[in-house]
N, C-alpha and C positions, 0 to 999 in steps of 0.2 A: 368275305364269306359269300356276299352276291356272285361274284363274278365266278367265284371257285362253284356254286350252284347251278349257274347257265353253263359254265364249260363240263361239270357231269353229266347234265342231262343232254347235251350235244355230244359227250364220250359214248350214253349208252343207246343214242340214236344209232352213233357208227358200228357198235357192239351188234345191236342187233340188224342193221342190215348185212353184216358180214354174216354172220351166224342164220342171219333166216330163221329165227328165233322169236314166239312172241312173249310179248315181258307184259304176262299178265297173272293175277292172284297173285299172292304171295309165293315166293323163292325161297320154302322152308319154313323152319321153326324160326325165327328172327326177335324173340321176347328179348328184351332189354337193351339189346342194340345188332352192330351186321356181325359181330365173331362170334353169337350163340349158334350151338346147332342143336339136334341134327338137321339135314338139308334132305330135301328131298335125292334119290339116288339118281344121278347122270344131270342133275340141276346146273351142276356147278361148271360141269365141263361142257355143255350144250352152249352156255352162255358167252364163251370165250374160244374163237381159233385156235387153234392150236399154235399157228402160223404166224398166230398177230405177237408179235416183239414185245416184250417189257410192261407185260397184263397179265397177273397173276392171277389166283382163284378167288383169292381174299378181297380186291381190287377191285375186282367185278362185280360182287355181291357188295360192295362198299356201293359202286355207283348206283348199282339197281334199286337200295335202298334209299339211297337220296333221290333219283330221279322219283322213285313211288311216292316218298313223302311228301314232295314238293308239285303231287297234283293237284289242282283244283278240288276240294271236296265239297258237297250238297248235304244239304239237314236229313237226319235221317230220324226216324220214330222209334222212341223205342217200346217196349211189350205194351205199356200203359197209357199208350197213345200220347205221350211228351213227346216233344220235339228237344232233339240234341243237336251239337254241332262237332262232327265226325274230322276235328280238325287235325292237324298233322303234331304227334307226343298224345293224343288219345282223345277220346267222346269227351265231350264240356257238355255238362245238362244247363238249360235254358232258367233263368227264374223273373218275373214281371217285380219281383222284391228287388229296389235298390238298397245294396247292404254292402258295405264298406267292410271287408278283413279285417277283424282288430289287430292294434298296435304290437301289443302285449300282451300277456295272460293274466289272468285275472290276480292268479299266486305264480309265484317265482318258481321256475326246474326245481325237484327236488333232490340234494343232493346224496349221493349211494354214501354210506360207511358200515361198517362192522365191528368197529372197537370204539368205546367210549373214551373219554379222556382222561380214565383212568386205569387202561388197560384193560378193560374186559367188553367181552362180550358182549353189544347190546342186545334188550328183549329181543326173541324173534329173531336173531341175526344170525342163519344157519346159511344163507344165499349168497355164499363163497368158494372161494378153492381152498382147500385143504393144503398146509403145506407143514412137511416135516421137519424134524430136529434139526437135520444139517442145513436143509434152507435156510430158515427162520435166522440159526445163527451166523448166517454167512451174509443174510442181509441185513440186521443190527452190527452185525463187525465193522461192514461198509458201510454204514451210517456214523456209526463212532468215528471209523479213519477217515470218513470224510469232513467230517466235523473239526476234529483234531487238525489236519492237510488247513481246511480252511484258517485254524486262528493261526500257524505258523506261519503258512505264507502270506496273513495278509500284517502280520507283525513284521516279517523281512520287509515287506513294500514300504512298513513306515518306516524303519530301520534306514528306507534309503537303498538297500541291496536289488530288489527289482521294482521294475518302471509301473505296473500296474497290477490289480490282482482283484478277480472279485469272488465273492461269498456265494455258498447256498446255503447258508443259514437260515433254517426254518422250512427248506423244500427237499431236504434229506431220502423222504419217502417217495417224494413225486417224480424222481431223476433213479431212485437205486433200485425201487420195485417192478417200476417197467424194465428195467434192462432185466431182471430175476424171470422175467417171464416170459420174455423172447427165447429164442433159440440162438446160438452162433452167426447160423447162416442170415438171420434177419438184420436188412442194414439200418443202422442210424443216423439219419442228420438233423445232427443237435443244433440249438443256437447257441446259447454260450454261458449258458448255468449248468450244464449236464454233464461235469465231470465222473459225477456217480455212477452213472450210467457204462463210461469207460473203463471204471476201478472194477466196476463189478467184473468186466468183460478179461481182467489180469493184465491192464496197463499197470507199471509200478509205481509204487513213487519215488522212484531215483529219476523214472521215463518225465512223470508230474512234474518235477523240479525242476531237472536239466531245460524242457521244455517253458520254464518262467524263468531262469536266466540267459536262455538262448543261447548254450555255449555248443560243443562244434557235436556234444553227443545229441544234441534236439533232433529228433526226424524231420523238424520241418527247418533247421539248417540255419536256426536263427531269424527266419522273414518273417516270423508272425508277432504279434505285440503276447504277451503270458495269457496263459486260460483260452490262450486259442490250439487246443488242442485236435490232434489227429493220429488216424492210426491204420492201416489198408488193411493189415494184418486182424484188430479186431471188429471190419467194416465197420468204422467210425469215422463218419464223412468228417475234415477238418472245418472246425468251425469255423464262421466267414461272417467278417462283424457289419456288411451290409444285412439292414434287418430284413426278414422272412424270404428270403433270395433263394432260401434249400427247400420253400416249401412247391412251386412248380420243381425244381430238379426232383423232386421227392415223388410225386405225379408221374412223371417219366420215367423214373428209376423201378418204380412200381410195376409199370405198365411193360417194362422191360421181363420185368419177373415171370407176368403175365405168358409173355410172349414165350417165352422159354419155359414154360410151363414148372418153373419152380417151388418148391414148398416150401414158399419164404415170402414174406412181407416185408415195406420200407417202413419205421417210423420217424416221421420229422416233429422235433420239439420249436414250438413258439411259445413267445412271452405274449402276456394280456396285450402291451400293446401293439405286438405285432401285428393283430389283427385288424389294426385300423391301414395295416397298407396293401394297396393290391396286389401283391404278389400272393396276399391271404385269399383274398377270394379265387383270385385265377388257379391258383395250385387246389383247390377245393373243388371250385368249376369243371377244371382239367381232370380231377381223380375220379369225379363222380360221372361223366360223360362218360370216358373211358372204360370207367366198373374198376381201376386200378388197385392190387392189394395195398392199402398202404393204409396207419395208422395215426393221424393229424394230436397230435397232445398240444396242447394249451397250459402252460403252467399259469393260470391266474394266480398271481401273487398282491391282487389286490393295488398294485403302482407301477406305472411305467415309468421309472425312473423317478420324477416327479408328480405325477399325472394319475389320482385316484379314477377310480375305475366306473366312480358316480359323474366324471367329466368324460370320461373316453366311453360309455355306451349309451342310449336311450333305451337299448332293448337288454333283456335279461341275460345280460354275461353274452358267455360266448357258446355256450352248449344250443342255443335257441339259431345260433349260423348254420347249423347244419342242413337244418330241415330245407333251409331257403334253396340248395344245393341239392335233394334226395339222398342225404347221407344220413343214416343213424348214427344218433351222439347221445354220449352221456355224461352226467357230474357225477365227480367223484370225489369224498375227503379227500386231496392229497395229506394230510399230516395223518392218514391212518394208510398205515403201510399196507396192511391185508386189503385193502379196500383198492386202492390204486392195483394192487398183484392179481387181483381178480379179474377188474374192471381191463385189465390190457390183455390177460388170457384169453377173457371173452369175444373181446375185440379183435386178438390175432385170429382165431379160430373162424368167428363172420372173416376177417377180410381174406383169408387165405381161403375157406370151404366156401366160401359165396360171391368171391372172387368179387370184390367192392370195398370204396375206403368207409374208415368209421372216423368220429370225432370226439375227443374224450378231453373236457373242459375238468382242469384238477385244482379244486382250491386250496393254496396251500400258501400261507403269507410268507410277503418276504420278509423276517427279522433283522436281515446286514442290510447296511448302505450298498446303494446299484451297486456302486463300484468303489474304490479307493480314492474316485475322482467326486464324493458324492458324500454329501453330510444330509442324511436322510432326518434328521430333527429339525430341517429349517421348513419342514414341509408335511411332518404327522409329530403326534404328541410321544412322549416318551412312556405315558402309562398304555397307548397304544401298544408300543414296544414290544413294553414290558411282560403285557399281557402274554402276546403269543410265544414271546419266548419261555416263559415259566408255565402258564395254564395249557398252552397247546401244543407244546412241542413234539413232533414227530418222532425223535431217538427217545425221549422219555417214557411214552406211550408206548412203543414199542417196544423196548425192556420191560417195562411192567406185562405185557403177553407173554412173553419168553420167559421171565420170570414166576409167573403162574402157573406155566406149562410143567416149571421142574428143570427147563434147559437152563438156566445160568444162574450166576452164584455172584457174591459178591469179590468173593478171590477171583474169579474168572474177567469181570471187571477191571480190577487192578492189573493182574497180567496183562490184558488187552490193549488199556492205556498205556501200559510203560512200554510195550515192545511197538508200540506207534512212535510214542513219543521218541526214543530211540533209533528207528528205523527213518524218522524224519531229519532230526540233527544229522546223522550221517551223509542223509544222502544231501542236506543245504551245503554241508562243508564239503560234499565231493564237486557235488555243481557248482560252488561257485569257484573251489579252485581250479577248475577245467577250462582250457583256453576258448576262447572265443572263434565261429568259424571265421576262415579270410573271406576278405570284401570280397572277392572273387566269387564266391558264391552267389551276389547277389544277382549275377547272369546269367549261371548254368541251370538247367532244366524246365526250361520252356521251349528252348528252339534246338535242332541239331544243329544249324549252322547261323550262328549268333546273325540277326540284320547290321545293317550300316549303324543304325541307331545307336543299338546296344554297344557297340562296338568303339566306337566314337565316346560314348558313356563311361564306357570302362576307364578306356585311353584318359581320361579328362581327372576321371578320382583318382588314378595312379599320382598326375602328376600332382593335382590338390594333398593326396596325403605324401608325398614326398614335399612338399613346400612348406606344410605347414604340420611335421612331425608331432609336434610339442601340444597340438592338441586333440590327439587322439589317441584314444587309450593303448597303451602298451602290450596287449594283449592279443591286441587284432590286426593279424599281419596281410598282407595283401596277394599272400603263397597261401 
């Protein structure tokens, strides 16, 4: 970053001797960084030849910004005869008080909701979005079916049928309300609890399935291990089990929006403990430098995997990382659905009109095991469990509003379950009778013309699976 600093300010030495130009006062309105305007008129082209090769307009108020920053600056007085220091990101006022920033706050962020845990209203709790009949029921359906989707297929994994499969059990709200509240155009890069978020967008569950047995109907052709889901079609970035890796691509992807002046934002989903890796703060660093649209969700689920959340932080959750970064962030219930539908509308609306990311910390427990590879009782207690799945449950809570409202019935219930439960048995017995793709696959679409490597690669499993036919399964042929 030095060297890239001396070679700006030796770019906009050359700039302005070509130009004959002085680069003094400010070069326009420049609040918040070098792509605000407006610019003063003829500013921008006075400052760059016409003639000089491969120096845009944008490029050049880039360097003139940094070579301004990076001058020397002197103390300067302000109205009440204090001395400040005029240094480069803004005036720092002086003080003879040695005082240490506290740690922590004194009391913990205090968390947003709207619904009690018995379905209504709390006191005072008018400070939401309103949403109608057909909403409301279209995001308790997808809470149900994804509930329902979870105990089937993690019954197949035990069954032996597929290799791996994890739960959102108990995060129902906090994966199905944000995608209710985005638009189409807004992309998503989930980690790998957020199939709600997909179902809502009208991925099937035939697509669900097919996609956790890997057979030749998967879009992603069998290379992914189950619940690693993808889709172009409803921008939903395929999830990628290196942890918080989408949350810089999310940053960029944003800042792309930006560029193309689109009215659309990125959201990328992290777990609690994703935030202990740097790819969490860089992608946070990167959004907020930049001003990027894009919306950071945090599903605190209370365990990373094994790792309580009184070992993985010293500071108050994850809502308190923001500020560290000049982001606005907030807690939200996740197990109250209106409360997360809110808290992301709000948030689309800042990052897309105010062109800046937000941070939106959702507590919502996890109730399943991480994953099928995970006995979550050798590590919390079961009346723990118990708790949140009977006293907090997100789908319960939820029906109990809908149900107040007048929109649903107990018949409406029943229907709902059985044409899931139905619609899932079909589609396991399609998926699993479906052949599996050929090995061949496991080369095509990365390169146009395969390396030596790959090639070599290939050549090697042909012969391996012609030698040793007997133990591979009959299904997966090498055409």
């Amino acid at each position: 970053m030095a060297s890239w600093g001396r070679r700006s300010s030796g770019m906009v030495h050359h700039i302005k001797a070509l130009s004959k130009v002085e680069l003094r006062g400010k070069a326009g309105a420049m609040k918040g960084g070098w792509w605000r305007y407006p610019l003063q008129p003829g500013v921008a082209s006075a400052l760059v030849p016409r003639s000089w090769p491969c120096v845009n307009t944008m490029a050049s108020l880039f360097l003139v910004q940094r070579f301004k920053s990076s001058l020397p600056q002197k103390q300067v007085e302000d109205d009440d005869g204090d001395q400040d220091l005029d240094f480069p990101g803004g005036k720092v006022a002086y003080t003879s008080e040695m005082k240490f920033i506290s740690g922590s706050y004194d009391k913990r962020i205090p968390c947003y909701r709207v619904l009690g845990d018995d379905g209504e209203l709390i006191k005072g709790g008018s400070d939401f979005e309103k949403v109608n009949k057909e909403l409301a029921v279209k995001m308790y359906s997808d809470m149900v079916c994804l509930q329902i989707m979870d105990t089937f297929m993690y019954e197949a994994q035990r069954q032996g049928r597929i290799s791996f499969y994890m739960t959102s059990f108990g995060e129902e709200a906090a994966t199905i309300s944000p995608a209710a509240a985005l638009t189409k155009d807004d992309i998503i890069l989930p980690q790998y609890r957020e199939p709600g978020a997909l179902l809502w967008r009208g991925f099937t569950l035939q697509e669900f399935v097919n996609q956790c047995f890997g057979n030749k109907d998967d879009g992603g052709k069998g290379r992914q291990m189950p619940v690693h889901y993808g889709s172009s079609k409803h921008n939903f970035v395929t999830v990628s089990s290196p942890i918080a890796t989408q949350l810089p691509q999310a940053a960029g992807m944003a800042y792309s929006l930006k560029m193309d002046k689109k009215d659309a934002c990125v959201v990328a989903f992290i777990g609690d403990g994703g935030t202990s890796e740097g790819d969490f703060h860089a992608g946070l660093n990167f959004a907020a430098v930049l001003e990027a649209p894009v919306i950071f969700v945090c599903r605190n689920n209370g365990w990373a995997i094994s790792t309580p959340t009184s070992d993985q932080f010293r500071s108050d959750g994850v809502v308190v990382k923001g500020q560290a970064y000049g982001i606005p962030s907030i807690r939200v219930d996740g197990t109250d659905a209106l409360a997360v539908y809110s808290a992301i509308r709000a948030a689309r609306s800042m990052a897309i009109n105010e062109q800046r990311p937000v941070l939106v910390e959702s507590l919502a427990y996890r109730v399943g095991h991480h994953s099928t590879s995970d006995d979550s009782t050798k590590y919390r207690s079961l009346n723990e469990i118990e708790h949140w799945k009977t006293d907090r449950d997100p789908v319960n809570k939820f029906r109990k509003w809908v149900e107040l409202n007048g929109w649903w019935s107990e018949r409406d219930e029943a229907d709902l379950r059985s044409s899931i439960k139905k619609q899932l048995l079909k589609a396991i017995q399609v998926a699993e009778g479906t052949e599996k793709p050929p090995l061949t696959e496991l080369f095509t679409d990365v390169y146009d013309l395969p390396p030596s490597n790959l090639v070599e690669q290939e050549k090697l499993l042909r012969q391996t699976v012609n030698k040793y036919s007997h133990d591979f399964p009959s299904d997966v042929s090498l055409h």
